[in-house]
N, CA, C and O atoms as a printed pandas DataFrame, in Angstrom:
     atom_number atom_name residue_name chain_id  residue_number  x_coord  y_coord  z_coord
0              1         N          UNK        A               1    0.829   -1.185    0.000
1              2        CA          UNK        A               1    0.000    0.000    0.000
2              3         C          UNK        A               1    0.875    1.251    0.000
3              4         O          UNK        A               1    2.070    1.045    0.209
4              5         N          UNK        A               2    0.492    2.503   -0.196
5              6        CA          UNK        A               2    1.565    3.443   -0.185
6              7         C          UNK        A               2    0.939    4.112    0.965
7              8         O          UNK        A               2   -0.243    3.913    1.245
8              9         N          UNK        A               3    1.744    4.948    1.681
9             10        CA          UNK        A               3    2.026    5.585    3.140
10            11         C          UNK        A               3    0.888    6.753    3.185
11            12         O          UNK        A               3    1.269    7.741    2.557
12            13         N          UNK        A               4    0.185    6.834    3.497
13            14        CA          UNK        A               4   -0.735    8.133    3.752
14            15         C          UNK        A               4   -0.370    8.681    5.243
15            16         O          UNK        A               4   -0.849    8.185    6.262
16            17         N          UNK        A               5    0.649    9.898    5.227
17            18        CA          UNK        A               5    1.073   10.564    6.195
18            19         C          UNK        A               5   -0.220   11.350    6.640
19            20         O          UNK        A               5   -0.904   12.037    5.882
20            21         N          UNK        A               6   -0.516   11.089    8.355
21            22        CA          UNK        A               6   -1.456   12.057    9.173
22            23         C          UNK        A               6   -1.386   12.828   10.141
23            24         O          UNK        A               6   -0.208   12.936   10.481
24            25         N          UNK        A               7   -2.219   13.564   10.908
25            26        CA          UNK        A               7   -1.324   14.258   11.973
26            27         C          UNK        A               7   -2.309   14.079   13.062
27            28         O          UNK        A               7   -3.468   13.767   12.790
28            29         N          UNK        A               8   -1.815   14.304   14.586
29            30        CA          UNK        A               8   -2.496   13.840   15.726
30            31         C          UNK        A               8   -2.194   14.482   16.737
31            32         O          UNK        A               8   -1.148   15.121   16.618
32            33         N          UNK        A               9   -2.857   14.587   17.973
33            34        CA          UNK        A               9   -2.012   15.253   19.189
34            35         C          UNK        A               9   -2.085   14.387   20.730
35            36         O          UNK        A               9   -3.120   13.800   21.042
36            37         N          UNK        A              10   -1.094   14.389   21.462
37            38        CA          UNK        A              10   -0.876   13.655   22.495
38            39         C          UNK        A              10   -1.518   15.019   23.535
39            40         O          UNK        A              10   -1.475   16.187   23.148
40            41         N          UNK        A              11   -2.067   14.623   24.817
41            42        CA          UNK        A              11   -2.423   15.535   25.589
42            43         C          UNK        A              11   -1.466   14.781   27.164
43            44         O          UNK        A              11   -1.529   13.645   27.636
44            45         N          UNK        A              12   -0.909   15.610   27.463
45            46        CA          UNK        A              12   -0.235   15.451   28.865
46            47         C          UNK        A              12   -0.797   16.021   29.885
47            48         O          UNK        A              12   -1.214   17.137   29.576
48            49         N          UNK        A              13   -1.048   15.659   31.287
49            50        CA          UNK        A              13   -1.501   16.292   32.096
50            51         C          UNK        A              13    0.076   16.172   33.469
51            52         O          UNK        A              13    0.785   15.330   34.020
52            53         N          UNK        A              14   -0.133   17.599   33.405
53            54        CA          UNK        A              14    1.263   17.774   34.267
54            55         C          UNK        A              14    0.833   17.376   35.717
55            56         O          UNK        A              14   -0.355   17.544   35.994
56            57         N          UNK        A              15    1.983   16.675   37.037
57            58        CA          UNK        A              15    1.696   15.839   37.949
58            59         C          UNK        A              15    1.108   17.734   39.044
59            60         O          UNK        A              15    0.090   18.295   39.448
60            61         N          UNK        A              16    2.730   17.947   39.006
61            62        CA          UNK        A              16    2.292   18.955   39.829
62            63         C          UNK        A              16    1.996   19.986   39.848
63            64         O          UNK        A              16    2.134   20.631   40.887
64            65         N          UNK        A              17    1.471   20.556   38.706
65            66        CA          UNK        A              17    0.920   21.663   38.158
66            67         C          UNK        A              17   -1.185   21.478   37.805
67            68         O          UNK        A              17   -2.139   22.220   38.039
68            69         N          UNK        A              18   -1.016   19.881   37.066
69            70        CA          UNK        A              18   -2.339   20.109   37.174
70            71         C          UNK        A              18   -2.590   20.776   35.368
71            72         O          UNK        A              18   -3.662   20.974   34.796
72            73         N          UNK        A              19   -1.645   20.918   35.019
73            74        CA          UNK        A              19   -1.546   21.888   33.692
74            75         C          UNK        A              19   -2.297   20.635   32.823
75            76         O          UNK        A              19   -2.575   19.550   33.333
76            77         N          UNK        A              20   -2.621   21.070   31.142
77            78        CA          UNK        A              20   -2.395   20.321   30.355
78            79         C          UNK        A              20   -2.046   20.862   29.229
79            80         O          UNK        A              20   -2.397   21.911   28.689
80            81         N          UNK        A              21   -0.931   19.606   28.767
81            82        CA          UNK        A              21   -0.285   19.832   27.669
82            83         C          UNK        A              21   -0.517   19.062   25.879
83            84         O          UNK        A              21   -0.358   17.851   25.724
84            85         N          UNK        A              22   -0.781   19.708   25.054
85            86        CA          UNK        A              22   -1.528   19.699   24.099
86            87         C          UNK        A              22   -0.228   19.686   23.068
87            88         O          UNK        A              22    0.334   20.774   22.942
88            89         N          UNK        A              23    0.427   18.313   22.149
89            90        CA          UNK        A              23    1.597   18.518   21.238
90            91         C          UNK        A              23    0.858   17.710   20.272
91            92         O          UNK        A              23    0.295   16.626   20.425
92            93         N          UNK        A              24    0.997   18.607   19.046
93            94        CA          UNK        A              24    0.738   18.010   17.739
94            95         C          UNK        A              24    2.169   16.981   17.282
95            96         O          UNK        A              24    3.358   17.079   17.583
96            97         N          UNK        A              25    1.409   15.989   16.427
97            98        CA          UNK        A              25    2.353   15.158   16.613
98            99         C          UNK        A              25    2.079   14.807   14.557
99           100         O          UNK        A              25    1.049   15.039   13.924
100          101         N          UNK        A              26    2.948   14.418   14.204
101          102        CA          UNK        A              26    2.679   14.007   12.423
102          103         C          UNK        A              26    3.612   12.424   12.307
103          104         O          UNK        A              26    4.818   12.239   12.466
104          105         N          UNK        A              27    2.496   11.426   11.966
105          106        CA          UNK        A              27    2.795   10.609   11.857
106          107         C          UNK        A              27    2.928    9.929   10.186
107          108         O          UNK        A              27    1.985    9.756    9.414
108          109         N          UNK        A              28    3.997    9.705    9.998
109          110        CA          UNK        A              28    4.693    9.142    8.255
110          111         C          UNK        A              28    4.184    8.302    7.386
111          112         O          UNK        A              28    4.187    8.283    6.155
112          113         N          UNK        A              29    3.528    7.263    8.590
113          114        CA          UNK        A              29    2.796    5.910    8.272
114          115         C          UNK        A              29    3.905    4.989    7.471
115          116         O          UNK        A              29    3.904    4.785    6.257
116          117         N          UNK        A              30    4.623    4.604    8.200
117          118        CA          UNK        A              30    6.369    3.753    7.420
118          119         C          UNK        A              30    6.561    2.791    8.955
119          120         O          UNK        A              30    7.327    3.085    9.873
120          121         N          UNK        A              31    5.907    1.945    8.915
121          122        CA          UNK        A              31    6.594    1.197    9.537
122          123         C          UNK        A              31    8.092    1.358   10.159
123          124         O          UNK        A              31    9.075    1.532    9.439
124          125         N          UNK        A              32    8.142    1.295   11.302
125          126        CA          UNK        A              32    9.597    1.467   12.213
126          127         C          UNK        A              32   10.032    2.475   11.881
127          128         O          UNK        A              32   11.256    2.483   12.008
128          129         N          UNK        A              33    9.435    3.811   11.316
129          130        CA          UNK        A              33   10.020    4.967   11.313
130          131         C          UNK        A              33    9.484    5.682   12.891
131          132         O          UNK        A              33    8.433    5.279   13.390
132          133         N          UNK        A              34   10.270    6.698   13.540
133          134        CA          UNK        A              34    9.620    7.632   14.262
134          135         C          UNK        A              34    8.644    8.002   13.706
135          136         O          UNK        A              34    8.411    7.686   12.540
136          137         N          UNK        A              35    7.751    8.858   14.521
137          138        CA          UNK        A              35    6.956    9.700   15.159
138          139         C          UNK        A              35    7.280   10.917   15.575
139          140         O          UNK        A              35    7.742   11.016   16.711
140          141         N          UNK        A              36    7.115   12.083   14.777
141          142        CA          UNK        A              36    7.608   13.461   14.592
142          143         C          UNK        A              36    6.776   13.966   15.630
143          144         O          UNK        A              36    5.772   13.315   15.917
144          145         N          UNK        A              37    7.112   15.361   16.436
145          146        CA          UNK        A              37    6.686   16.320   17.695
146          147         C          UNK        A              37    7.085   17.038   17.030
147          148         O          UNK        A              37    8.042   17.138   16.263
148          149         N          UNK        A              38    5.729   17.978   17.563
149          150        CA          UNK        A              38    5.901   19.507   17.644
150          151         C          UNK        A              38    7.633   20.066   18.001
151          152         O          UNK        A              38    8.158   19.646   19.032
152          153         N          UNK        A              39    8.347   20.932   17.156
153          154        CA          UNK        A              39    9.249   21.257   17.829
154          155         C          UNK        A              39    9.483   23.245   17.609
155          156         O          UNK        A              39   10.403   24.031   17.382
156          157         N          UNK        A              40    8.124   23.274   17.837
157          158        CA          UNK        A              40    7.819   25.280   17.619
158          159         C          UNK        A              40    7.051   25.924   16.635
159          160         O          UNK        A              40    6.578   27.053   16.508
160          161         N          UNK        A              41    7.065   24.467   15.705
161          162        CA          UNK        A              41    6.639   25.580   14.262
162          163         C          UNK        A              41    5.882   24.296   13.788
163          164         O          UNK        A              41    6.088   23.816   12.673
164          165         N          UNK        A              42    4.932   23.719   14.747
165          166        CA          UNK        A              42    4.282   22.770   13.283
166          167         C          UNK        A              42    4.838   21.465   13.814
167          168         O          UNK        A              42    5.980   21.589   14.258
168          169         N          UNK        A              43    4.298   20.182   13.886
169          170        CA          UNK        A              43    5.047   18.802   13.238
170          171         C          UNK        A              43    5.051   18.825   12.005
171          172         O          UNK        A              43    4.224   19.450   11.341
172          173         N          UNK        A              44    6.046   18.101   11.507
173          174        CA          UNK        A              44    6.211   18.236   10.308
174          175         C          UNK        A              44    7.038   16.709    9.886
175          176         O          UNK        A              44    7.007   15.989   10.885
176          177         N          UNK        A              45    7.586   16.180    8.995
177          178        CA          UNK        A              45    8.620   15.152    8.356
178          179         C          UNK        A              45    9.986   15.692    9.234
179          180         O          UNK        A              45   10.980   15.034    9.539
180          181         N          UNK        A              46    9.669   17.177    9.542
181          182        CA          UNK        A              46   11.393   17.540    9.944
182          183         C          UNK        A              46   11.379   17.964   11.356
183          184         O          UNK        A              46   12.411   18.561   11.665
184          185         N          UNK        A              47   10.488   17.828   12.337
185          186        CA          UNK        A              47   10.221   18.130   13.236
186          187         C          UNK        A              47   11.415   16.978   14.101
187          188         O          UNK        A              47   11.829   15.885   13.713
188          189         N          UNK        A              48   11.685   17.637   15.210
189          190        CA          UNK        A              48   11.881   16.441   16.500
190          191         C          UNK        A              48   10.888   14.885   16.448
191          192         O          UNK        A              48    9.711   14.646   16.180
192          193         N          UNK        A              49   12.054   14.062   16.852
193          194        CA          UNK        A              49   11.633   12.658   16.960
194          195         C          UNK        A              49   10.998   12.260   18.409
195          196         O          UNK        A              49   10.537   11.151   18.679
196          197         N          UNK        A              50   11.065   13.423   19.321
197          198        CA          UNK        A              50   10.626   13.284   20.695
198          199         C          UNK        A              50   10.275   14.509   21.540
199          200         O          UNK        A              50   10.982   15.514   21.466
200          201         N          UNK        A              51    9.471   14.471   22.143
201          202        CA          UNK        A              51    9.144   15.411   23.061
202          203         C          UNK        A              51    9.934   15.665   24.709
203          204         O          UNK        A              51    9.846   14.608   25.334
204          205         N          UNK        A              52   10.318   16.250   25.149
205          206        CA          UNK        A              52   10.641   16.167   26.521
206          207         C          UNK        A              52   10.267   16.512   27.882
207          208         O          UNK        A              52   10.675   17.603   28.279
208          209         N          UNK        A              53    9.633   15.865   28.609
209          210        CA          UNK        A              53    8.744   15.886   29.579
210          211         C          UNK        A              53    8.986   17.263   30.717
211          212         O          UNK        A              53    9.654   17.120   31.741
212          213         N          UNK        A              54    8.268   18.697   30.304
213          214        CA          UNK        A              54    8.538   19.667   30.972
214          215         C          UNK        A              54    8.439   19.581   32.807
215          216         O          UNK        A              54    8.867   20.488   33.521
216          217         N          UNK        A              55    7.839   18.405   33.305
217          218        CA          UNK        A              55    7.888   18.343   34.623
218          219         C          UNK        A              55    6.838   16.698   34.346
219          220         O          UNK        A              55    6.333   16.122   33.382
220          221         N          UNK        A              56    6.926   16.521   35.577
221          222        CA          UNK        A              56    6.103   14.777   35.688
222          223         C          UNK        A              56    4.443   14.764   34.994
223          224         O          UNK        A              56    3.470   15.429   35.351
224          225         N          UNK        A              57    4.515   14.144   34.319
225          226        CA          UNK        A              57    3.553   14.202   33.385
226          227         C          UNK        A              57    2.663   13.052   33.087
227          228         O          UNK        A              57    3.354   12.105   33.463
228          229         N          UNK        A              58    1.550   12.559   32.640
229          230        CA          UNK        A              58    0.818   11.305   32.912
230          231         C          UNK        A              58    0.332   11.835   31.198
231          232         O          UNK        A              58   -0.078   12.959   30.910
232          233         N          UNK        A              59    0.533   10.615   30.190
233          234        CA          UNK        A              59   -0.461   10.501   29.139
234          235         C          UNK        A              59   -1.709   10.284   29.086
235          236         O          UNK        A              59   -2.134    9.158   29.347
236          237         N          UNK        A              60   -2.461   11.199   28.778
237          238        CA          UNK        A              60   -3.979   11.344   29.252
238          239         C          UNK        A              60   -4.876   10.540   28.139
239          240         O          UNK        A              60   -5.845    9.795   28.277
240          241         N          UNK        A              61   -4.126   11.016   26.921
241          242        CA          UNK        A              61   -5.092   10.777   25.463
242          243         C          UNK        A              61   -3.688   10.740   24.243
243          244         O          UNK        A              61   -2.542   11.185   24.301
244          245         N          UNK        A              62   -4.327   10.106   23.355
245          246        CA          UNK        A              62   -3.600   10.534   21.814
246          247         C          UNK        A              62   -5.133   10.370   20.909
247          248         O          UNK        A              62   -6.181    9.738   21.040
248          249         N          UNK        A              63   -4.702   11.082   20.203
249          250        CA          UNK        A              63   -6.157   10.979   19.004
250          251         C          UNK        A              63   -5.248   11.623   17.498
251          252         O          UNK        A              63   -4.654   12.693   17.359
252          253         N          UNK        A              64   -5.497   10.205   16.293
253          254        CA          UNK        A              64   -5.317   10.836   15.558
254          255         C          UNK        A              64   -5.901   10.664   14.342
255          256         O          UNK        A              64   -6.713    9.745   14.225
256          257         N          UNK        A              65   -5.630   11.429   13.325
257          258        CA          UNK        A              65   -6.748   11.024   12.300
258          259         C          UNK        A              65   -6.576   10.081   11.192
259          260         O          UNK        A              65   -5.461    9.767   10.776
260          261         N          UNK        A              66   -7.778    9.584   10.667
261          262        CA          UNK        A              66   -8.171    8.387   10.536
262          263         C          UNK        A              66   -7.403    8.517    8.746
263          264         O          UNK        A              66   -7.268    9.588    8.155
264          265         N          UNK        A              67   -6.947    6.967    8.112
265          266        CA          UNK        A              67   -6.277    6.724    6.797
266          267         C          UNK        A              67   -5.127    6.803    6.936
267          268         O          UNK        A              67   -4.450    7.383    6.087
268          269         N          UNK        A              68   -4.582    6.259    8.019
269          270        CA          UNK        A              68   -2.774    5.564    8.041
270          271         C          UNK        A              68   -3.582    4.137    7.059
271          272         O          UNK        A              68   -4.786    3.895    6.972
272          273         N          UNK        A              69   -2.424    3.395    6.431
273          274        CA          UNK        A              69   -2.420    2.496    5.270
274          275         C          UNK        A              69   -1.439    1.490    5.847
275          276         O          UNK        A              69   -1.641    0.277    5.914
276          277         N          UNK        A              70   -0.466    2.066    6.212
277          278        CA          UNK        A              70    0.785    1.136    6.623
278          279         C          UNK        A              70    1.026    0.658    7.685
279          280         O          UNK        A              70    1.627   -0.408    7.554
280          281         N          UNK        A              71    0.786    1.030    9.037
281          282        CA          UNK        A              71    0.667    0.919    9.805
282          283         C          UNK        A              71   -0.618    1.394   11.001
283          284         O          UNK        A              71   -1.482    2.266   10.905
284          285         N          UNK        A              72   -0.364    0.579   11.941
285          286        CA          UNK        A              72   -1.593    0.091   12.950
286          287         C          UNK        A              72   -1.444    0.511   13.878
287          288         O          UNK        A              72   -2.468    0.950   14.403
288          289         N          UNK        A              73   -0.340    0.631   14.543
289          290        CA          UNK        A              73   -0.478    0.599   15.817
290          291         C          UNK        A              73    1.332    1.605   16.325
291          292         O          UNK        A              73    2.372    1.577   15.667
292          293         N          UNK        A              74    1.132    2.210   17.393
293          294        CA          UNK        A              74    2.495    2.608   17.854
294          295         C          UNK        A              74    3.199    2.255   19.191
295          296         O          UNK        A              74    2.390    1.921   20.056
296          297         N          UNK        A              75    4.270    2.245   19.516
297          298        CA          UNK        A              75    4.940    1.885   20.881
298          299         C          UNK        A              75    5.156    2.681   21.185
299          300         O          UNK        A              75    5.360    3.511   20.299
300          301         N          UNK        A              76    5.280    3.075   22.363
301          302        CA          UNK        A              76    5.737    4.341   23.030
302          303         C          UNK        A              76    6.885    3.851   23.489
303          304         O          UNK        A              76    7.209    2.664   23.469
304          305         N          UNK        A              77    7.624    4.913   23.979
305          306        CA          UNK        A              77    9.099    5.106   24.442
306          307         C          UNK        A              77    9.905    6.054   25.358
307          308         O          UNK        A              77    9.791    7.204   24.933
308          309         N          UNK        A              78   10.539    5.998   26.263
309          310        CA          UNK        A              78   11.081    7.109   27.280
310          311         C          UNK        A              78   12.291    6.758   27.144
311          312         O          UNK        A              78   12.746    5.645   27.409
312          313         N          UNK        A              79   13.000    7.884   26.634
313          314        CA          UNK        A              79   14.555    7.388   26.999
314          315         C          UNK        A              79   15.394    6.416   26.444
315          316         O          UNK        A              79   16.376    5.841   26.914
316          317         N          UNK        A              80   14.725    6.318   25.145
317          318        CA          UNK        A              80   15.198    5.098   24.238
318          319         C          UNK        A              80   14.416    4.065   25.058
319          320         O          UNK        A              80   13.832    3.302   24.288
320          321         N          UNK        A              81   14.282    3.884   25.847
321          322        CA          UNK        A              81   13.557    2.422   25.943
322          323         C          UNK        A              81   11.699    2.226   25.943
323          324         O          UNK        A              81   10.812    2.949   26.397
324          325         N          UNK        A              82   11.656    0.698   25.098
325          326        CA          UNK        A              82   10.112    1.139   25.031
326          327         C          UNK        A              82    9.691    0.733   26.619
327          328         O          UNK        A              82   10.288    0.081   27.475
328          329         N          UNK        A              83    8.707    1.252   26.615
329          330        CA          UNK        A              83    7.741    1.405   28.014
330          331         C          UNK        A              83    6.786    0.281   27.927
331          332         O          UNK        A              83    6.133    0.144   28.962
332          333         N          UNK        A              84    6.358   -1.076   26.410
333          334        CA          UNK        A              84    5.591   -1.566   27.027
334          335         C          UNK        A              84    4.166   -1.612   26.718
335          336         O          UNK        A              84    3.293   -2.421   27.033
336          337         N          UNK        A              85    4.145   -0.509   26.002
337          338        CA          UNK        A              85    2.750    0.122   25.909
338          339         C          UNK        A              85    2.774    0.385   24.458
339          340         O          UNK        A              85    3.790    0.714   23.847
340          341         N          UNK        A              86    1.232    0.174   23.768
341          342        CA          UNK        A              86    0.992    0.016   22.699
342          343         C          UNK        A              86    0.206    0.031   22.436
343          344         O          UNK        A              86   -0.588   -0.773   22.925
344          345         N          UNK        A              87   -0.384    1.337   21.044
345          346        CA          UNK        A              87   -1.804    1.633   21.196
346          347         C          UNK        A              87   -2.024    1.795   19.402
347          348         O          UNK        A              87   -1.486    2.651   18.700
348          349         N          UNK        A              88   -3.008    0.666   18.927
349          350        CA          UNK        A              88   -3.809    1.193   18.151
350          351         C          UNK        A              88   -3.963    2.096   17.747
351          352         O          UNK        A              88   -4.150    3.000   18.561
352          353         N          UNK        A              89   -3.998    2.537   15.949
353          354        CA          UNK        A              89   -4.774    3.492   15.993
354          355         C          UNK        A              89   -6.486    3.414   15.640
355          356         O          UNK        A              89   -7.371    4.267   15.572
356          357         N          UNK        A              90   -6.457    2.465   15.525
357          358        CA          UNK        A              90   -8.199    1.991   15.605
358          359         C          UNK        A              90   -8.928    2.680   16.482
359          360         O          UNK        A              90   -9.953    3.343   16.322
360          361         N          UNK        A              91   -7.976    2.339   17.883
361          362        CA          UNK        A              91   -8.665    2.686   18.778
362          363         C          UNK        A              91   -8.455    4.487   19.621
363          364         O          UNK        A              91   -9.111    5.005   20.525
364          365         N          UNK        A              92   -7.509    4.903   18.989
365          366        CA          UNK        A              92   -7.316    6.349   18.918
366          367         C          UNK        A              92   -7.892    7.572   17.985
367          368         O          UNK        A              92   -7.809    8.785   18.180
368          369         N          UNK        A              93   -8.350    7.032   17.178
369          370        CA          UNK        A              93   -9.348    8.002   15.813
370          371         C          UNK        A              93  -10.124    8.994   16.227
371          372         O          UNK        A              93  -11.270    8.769   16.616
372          373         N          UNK        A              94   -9.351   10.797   16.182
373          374        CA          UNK        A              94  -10.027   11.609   16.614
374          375         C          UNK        A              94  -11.166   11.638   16.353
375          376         O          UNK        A              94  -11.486   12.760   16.745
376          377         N          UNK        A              95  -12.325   11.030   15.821
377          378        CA          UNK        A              95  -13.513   10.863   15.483
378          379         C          UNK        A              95  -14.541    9.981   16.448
379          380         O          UNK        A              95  -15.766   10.060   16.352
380          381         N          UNK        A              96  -13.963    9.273   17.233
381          382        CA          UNK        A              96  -14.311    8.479   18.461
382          383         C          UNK        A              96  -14.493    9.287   19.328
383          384         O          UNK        A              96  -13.416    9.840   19.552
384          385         N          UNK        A              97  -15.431    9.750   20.083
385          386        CA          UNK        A              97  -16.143   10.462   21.362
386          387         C          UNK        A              97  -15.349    8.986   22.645
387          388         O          UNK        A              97  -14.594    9.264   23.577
388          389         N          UNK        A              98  -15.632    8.113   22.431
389          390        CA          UNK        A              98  -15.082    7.157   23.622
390          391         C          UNK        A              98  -13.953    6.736   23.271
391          392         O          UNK        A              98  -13.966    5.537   22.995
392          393         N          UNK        A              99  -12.822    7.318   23.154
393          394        CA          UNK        A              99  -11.071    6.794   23.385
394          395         C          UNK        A              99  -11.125    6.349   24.458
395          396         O          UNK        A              99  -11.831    6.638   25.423
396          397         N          UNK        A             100  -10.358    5.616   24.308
397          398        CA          UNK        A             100   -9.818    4.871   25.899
398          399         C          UNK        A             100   -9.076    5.602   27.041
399          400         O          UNK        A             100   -7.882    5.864   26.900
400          401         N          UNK        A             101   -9.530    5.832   27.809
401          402        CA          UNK        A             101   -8.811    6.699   28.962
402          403         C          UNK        A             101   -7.516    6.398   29.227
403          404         O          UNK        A             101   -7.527    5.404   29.953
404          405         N          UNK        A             102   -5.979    6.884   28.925
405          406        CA          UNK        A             102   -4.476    6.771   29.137
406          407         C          UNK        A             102   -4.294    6.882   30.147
407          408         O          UNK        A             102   -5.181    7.534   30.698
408          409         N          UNK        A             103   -3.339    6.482   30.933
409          410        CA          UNK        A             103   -2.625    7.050   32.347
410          411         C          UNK        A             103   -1.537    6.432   31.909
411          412         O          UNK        A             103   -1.534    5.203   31.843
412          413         N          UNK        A             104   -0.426    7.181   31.534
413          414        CA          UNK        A             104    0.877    6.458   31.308
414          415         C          UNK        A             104    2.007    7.530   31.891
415          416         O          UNK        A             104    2.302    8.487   31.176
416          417         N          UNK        A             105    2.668    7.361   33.251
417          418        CA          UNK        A             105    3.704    8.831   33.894
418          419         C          UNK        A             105    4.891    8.769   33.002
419          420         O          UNK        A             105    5.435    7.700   32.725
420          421         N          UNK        A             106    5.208    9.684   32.648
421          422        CA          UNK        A             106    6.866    9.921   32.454
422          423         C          UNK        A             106    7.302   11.093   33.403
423          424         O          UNK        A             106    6.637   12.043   33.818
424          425         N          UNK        A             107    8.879   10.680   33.673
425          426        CA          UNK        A             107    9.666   11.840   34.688
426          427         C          UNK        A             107    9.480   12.762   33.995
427          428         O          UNK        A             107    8.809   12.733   32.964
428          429         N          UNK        A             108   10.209   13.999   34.587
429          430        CA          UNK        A             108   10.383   15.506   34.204
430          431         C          UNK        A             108   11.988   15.214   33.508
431          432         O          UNK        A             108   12.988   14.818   34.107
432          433         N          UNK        A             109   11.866   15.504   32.280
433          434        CA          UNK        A             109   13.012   15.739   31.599
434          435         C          UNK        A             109   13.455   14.076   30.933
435          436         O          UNK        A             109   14.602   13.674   30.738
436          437         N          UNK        A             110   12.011   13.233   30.649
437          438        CA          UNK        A             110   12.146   12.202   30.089
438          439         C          UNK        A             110   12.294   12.446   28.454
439          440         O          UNK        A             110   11.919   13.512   27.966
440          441         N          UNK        A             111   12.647   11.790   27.950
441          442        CA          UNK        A             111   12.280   11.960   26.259
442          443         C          UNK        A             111   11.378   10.909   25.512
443          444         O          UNK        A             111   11.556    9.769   25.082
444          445         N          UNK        A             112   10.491   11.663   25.545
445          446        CA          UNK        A             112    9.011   10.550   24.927
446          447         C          UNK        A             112    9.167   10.747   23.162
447          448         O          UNK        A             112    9.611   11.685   22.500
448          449         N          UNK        A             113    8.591    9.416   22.765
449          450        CA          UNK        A             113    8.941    9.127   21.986
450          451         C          UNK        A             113    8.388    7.951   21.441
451          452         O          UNK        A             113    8.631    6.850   21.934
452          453         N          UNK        A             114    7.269    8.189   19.925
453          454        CA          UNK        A             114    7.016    6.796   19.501
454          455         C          UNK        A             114    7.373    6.573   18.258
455          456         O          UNK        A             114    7.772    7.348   17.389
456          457         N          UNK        A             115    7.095    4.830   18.252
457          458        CA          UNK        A             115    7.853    4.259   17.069
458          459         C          UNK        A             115    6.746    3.367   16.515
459          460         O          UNK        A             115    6.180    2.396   17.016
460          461         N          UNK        A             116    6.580    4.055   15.183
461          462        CA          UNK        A             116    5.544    3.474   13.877
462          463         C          UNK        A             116    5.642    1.486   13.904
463          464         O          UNK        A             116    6.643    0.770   13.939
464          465         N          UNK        A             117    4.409    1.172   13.875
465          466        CA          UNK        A             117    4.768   -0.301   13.916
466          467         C          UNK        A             117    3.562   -0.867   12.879
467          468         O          UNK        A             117    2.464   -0.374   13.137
468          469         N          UNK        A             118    3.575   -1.759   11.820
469          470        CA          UNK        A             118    2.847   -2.708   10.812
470          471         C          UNK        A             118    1.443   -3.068   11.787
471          472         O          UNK        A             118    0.567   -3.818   11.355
């Protein structure tokens, strides 16, 4: 199939602030490629491969939009290592009113980070 690149956003909810954090994210649809972040101006193909956790942070949500071709599903990652965790995008499709509720912590000054998977 050929790659239909889309774009999505992760929402963080900060531990001790209470804040939330809102990063557009552009995904390639290429198997075992990264997962581009916001890095000021846009995700983009040329954006950062990771975000970095401005203080302790819990993954609340990802939602993104629907016609990836190549891939299904993504791993998440802190610090080069995966975390474990692995989410559909079936089940993430900003078009779904019921996403699945996230709770996933990363430290303050982690580097999050996902990786495109078939």
């Amino acid at each position: 199939m050929a790659a239909t690149p889309q774009y999505g956003t992760i929402f963080l909810k900060g531990v001790q602030t209470n804040r939330t954090y809102a990063v557009d994210v552009y995904i390639s649809d290429v198997a075992t490629a990264a997962v581009n972040f916001d890095s000021g101006s846009g995700a983009s193909s040329g954006s950062d491969t990771f975000y970095i956790a401005p203080e302790n942070v819990i993954l609340t949500d990802f939602s993104v939009v629907t016609g990836l071709a190549d891939t299904t599903k993504i791993s998440i990652n802190a610090n080069g290592v995966q975390t474990g965790n692995r989410l559909r995008y079936a089940n993430q499709l900003n078009t779904l009113n019921n996403r699945p509720q996230l709770s996933i912590p990363f430290r303050t000054g982690s580097k999050i980070a996902f990786s495109q998977e078939a």
